[in-house]
DOLO-871318 format. One record per residue (C-alpha): residue number from 1; residue in one letter; chain; x, y, z. Coordinates in nm, 4 decimals, decimal comma. Layout:
<sites>
i:aa:ch:xx:yy:zz
NUM:a:A:X:Y:Z
...
</sites>
This chain:
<sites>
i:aa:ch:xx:yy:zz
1:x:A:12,7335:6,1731:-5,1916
2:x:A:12,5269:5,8790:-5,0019
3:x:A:12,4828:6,1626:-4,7477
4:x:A:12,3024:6,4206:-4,9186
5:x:A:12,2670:6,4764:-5,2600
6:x:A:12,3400:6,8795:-5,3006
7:x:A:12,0262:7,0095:-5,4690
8:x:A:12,0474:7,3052:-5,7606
9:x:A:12,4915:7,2491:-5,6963
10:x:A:12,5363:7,4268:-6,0225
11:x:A:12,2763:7,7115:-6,0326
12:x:A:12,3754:7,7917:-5,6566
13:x:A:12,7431:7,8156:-5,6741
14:x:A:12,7354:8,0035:-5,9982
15:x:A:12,5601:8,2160:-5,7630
16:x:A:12,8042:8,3058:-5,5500
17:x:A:12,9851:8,4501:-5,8160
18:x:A:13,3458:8,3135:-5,6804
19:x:A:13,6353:8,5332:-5,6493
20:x:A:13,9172:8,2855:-5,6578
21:x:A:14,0687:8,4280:-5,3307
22:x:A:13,7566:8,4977:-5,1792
23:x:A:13,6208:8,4068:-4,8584
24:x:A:13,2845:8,1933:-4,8268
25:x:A:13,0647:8,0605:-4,6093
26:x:A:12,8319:7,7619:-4,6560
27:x:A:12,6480:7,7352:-4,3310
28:x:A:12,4627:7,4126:-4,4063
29:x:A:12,7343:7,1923:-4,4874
30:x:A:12,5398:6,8064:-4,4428
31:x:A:12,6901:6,6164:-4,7111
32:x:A:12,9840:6,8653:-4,7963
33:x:A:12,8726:6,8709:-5,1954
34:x:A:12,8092:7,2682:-5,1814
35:x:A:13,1120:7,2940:-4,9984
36:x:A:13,3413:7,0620:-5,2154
37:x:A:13,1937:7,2769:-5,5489
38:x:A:13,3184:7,5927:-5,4024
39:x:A:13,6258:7,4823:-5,3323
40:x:A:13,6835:7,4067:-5,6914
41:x:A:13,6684:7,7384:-5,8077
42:x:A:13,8877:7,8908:-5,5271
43:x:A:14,1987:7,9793:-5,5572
44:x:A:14,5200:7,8948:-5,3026
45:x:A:14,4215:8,1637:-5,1049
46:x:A:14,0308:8,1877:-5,0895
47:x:A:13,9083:8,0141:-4,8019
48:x:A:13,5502:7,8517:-4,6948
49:x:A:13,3977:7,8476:-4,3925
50:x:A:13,1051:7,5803:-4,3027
51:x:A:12,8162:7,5321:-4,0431
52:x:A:12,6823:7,2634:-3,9316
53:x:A:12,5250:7,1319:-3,5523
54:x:A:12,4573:6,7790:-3,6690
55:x:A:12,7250:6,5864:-3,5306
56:x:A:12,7090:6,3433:-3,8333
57:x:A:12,7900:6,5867:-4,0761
58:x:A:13,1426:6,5883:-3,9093
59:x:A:13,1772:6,2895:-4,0459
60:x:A:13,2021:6,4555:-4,3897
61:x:A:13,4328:6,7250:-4,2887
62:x:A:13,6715:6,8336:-4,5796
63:x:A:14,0650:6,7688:-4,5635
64:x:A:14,1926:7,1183:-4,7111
65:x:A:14,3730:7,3661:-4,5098
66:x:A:14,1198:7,6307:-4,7481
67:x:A:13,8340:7,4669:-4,5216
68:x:A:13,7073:7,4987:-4,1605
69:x:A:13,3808:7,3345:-4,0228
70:x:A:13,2030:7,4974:-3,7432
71:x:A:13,0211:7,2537:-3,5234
72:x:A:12,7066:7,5031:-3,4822
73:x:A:12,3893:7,6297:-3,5308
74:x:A:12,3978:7,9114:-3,8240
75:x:A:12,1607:8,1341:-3,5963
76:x:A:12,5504:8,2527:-3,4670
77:x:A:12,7067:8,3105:-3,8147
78:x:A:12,8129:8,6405:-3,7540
79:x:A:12,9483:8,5384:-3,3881
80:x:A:13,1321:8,2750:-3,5043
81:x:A:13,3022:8,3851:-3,7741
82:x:A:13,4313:8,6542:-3,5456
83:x:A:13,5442:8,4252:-3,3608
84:x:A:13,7959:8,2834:-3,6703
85:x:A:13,8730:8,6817:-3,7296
86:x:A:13,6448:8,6944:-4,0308
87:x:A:13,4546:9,0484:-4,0530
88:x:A:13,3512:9,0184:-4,3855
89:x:A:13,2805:8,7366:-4,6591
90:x:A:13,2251:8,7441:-5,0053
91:x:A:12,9611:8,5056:-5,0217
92:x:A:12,7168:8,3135:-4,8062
93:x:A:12,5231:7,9580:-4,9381
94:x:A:12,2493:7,8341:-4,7699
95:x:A:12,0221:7,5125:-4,8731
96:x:A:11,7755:7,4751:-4,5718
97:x:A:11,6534:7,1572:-4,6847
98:x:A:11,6770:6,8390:-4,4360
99:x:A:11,9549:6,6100:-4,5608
100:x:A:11,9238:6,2858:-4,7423
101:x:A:12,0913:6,0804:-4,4217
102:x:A:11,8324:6,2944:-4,2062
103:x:A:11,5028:6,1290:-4,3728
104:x:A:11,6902:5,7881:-4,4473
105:x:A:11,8198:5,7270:-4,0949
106:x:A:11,4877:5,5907:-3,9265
107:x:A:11,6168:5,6710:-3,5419
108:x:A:11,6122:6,0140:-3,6024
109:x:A:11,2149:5,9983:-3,6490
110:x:A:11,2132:6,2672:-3,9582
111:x:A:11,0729:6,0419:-4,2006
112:x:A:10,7556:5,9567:-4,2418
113:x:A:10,8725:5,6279:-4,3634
114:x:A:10,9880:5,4223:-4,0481
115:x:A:10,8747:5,3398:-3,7142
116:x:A:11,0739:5,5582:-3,4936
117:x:A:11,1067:5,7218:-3,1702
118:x:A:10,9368:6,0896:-3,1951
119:x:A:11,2553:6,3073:-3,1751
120:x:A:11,3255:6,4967:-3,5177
121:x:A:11,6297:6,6861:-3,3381
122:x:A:11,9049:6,8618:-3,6051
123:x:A:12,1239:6,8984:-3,3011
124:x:A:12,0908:6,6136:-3,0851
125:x:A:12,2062:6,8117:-2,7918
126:x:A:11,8691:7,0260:-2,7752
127:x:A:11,6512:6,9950:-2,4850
128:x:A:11,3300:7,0034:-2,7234
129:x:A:11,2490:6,7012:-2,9040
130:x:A:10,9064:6,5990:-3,1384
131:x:A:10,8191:6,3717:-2,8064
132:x:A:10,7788:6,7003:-2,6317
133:x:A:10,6111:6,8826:-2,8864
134:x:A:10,3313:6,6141:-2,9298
135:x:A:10,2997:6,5258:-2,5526
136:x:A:10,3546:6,8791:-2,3655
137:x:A:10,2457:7,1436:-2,6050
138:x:A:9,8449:7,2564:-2,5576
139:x:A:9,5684:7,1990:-2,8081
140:x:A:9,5739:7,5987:-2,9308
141:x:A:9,9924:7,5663:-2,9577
142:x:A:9,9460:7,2455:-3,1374
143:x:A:9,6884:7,3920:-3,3477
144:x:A:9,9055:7,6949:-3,4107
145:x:A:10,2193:7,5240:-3,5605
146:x:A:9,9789:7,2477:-3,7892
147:x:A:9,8447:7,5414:-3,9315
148:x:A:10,1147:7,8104:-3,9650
149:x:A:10,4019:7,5551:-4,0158
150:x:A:10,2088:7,2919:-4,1703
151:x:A:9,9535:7,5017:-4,3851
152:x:A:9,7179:7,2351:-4,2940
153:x:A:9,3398:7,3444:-4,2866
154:x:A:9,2431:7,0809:-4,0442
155:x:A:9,5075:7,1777:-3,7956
156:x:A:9,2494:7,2519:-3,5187
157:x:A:9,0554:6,9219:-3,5123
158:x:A:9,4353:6,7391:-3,5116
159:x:A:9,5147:6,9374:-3,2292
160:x:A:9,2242:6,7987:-3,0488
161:x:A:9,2450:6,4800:-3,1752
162:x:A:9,5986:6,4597:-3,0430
163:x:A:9,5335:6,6030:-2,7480
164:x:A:9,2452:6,3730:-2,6284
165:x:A:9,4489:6,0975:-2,7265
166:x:A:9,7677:6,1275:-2,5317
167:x:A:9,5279:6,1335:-2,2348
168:x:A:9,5669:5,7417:-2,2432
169:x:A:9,9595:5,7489:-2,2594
170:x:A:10,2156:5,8972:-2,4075
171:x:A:10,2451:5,9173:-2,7888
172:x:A:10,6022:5,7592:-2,8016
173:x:A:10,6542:5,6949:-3,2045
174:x:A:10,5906:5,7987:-3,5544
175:x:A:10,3697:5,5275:-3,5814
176:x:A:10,1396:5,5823:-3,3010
177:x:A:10,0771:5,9193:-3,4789
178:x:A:10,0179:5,8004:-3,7430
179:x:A:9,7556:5,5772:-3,6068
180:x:A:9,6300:5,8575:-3,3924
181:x:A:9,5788:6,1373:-3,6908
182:x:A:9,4597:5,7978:-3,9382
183:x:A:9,0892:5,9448:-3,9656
184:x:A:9,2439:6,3015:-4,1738
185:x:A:9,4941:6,0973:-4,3965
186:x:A:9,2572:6,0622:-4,7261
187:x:A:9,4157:5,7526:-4,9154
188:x:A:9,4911:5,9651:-5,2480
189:x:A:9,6804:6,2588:-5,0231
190:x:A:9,7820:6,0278:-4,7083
191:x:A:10,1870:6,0784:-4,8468
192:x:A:10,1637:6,4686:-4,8634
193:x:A:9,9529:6,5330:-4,5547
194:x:A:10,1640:6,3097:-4,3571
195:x:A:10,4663:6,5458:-4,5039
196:x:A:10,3031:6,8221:-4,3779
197:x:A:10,2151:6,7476:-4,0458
198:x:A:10,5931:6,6230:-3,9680
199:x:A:10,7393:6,9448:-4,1649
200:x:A:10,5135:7,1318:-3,9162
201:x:A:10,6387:6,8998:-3,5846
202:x:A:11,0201:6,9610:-3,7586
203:x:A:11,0128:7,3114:-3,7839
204:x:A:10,9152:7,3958:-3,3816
205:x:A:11,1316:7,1737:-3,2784
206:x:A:11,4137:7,3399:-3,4316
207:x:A:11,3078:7,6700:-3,4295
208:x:A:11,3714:7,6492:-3,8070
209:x:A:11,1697:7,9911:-3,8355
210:x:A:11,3754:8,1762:-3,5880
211:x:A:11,6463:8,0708:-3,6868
212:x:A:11,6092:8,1649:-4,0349
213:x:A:11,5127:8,5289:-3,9778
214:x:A:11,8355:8,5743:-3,7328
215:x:A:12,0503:8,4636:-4,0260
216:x:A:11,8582:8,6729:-4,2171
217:x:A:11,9250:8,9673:-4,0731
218:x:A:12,3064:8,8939:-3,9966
219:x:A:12,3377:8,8461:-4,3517
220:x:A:12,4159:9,2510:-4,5276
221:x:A:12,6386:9,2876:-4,1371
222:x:A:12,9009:9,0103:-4,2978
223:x:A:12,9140:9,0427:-4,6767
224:x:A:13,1247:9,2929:-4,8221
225:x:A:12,9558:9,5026:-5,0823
226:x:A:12,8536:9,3331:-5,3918
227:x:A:12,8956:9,0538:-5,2017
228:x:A:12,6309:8,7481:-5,3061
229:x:A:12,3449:8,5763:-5,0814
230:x:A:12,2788:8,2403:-5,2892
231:x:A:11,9771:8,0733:-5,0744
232:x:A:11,7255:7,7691:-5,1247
233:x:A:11,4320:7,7057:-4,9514
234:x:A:11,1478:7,4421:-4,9752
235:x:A:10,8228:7,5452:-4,8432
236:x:A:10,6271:7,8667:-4,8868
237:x:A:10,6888:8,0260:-4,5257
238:x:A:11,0415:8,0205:-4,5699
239:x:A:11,0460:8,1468:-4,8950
240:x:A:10,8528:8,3875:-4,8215
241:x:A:11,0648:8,5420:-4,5394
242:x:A:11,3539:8,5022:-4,7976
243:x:A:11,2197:8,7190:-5,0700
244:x:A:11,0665:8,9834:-4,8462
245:x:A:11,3632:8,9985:-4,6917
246:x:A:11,5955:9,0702:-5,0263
247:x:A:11,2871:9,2876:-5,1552
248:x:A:11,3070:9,5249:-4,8945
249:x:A:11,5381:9,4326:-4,5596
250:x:A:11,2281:9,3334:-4,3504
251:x:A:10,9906:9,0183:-4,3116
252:x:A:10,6615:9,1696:-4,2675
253:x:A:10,5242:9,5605:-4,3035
254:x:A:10,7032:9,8408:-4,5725
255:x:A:11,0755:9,9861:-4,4790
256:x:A:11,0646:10,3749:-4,3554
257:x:A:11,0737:10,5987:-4,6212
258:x:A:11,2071:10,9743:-4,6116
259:x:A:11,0567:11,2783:-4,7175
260:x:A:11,0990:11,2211:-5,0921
261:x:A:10,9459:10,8977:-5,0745
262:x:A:11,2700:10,6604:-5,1081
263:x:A:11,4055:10,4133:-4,8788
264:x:A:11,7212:10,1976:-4,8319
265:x:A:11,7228:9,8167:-4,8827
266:x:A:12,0341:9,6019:-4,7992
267:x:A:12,0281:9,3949:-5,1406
268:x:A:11,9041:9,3696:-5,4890
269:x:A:11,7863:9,0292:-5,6227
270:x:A:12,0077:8,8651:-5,9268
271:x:A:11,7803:8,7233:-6,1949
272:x:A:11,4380:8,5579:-6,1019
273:x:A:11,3556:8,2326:-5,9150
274:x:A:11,5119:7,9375:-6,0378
275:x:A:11,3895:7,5617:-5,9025
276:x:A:11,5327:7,2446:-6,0661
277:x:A:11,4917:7,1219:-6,4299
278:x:A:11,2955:6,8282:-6,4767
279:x:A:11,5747:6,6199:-6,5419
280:x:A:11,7224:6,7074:-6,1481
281:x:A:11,4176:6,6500:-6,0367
282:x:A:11,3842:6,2449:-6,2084
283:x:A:11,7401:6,1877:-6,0565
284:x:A:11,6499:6,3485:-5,6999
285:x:A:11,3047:6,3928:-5,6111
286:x:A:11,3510:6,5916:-5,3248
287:x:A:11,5221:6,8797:-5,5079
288:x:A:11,0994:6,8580:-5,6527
289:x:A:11,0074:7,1772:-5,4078
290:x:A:11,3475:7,3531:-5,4123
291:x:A:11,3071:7,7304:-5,4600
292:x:A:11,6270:7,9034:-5,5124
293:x:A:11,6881:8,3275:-5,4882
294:x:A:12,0043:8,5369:-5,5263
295:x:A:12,1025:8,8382:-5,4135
296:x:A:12,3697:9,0780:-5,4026
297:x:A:12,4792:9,3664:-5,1265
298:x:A:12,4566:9,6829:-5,1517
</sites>
């Protein structure tokens, strides 16, 4: 489990709710450790389906004829698993969390922690990298993301701090923006504003938003009924979109209702929110922000 330690593995699977010849889907495989706990409690003839478009998490791909990995994005869920004659599935996992190996290998420039190039790609493939983003992108798109994906309330004078800067030469590592946004990085909050501003950087460059919302909505089209959603997420705007979304089918406004005054929703949330004990949290910190929600279709 050097790859990714799975956050809430207990509390998420028990989620699911696992039919022992059900069919599954864990479309953020990483480390496998969701993956491997699901396959525990099926039976000879359930069977588990995975996504993942990091090429290292192939690397971690599962020997059991139960088990197939799909080497992409989980924006094409429902296309996919099409594709492997799957219509419907008892149960879809997601933890939407960057993996362990992510932060911890320093070329992939995630981590605040080493001196790398600015790329912060999930899929290595993608055109879009955090050079681009920091270099191309214009003061009011850089403010934009810093504030809506960063929830950072000096997100317009980094924009123009950033933007005046790369006027010299291209802003090439984490460290030279670093240097460049040093004047907003209090001593006492330098850690979590630095978090915030690459979370932001992250997030456009893998359309982490978009991506979310067309999963989303694929979602109540592949699970059977009474089928489970088990789902964690690690900042506010995602969860958010999560529990508007099992609330009422939508991310933003009210859902039609007819002339009696009801309206249809595509789930209803099991139990309340759970997020990790103390004790999880001492042995991982980065489970520390992990919000998880269940829900079940209707």
């Amino acid at each position: 489990m050097e790859y990714h330690n799975p956050v809430l593995l207990k509390e998420t699977v028990d989620g699911l709710n696992i039919v022992e010849d059900g069919v599954y889907v864990d479309v953020t495989f990483g480390g496998g450790g969701h993956s491997r706990e699901i396959l525990k409690r099926l039976g000879k003839n359930g069977r588990l389906y995975a996504f993942d478009q990091d090429p290292d998490a192939l690397l971690n791909t599962i020997d059991d004829d139960r088990f197939t990995l799909i080497h992409e994005n989980f924006r094409y869920l429902k296309r996919f698993l099409r594709f492997y004659g799957v219509k419907e599935v008892h149960g879809i996992l997601a933890d939407f969390g960057v993996s362990s190996h992510q932060f911890d290998v320093a070329e992939r420039g995630f981590s605040t922690r080493f001196e790398a190039d600015l790329d912060m790609r999930m899929n290595q493939n993608d055109a879009l990298s955090a050079f681009h983003v920091v270099n191309e992108y214009d003061e009011d798109q850089l403010r934009q993301l810093l504030w809506q994906y960063g929830e950072l309330r000096q997100a317009p004078a980094m924009a123009r701090v950033i933007v005046e800067n790369r006027n010299t030469g291209f802003i090439k590592t984490s460290d030279q923006l670093k240097e460049v946004l040093k004047p907003f990085l209090n001593h006492k909050k330098e850690n979590k504003v630095l978090a915030q501003i690459f979370q932001a950087i992250r997030i456009e460059v893998n359309q982490e938003i978009d991506v979310l919302k067309e999963f989303l909505i694929q979602t109540p089209e592949v699970l059977k009924k009474g089928g489970r959603l088990s789902v964690i997420s690690y900042h506010s705007l995602e969860d958010r979109l999560v529990k508007r979304f099992i609330r009422n089918g939508l991310f933003e406004g009210e859902p039609e209702r007819d002339v009696y005054g009801n309206y249809e929703v595509p789930f209803k949330k099991v139990g309340g929110l759970i997020v990790p004990t103390s004790e999880e949290i001492k042995n991982n910190n980065r489970a520390r922000s992990a919000k998880l929600r269940i829900a079940e279709k209707l």
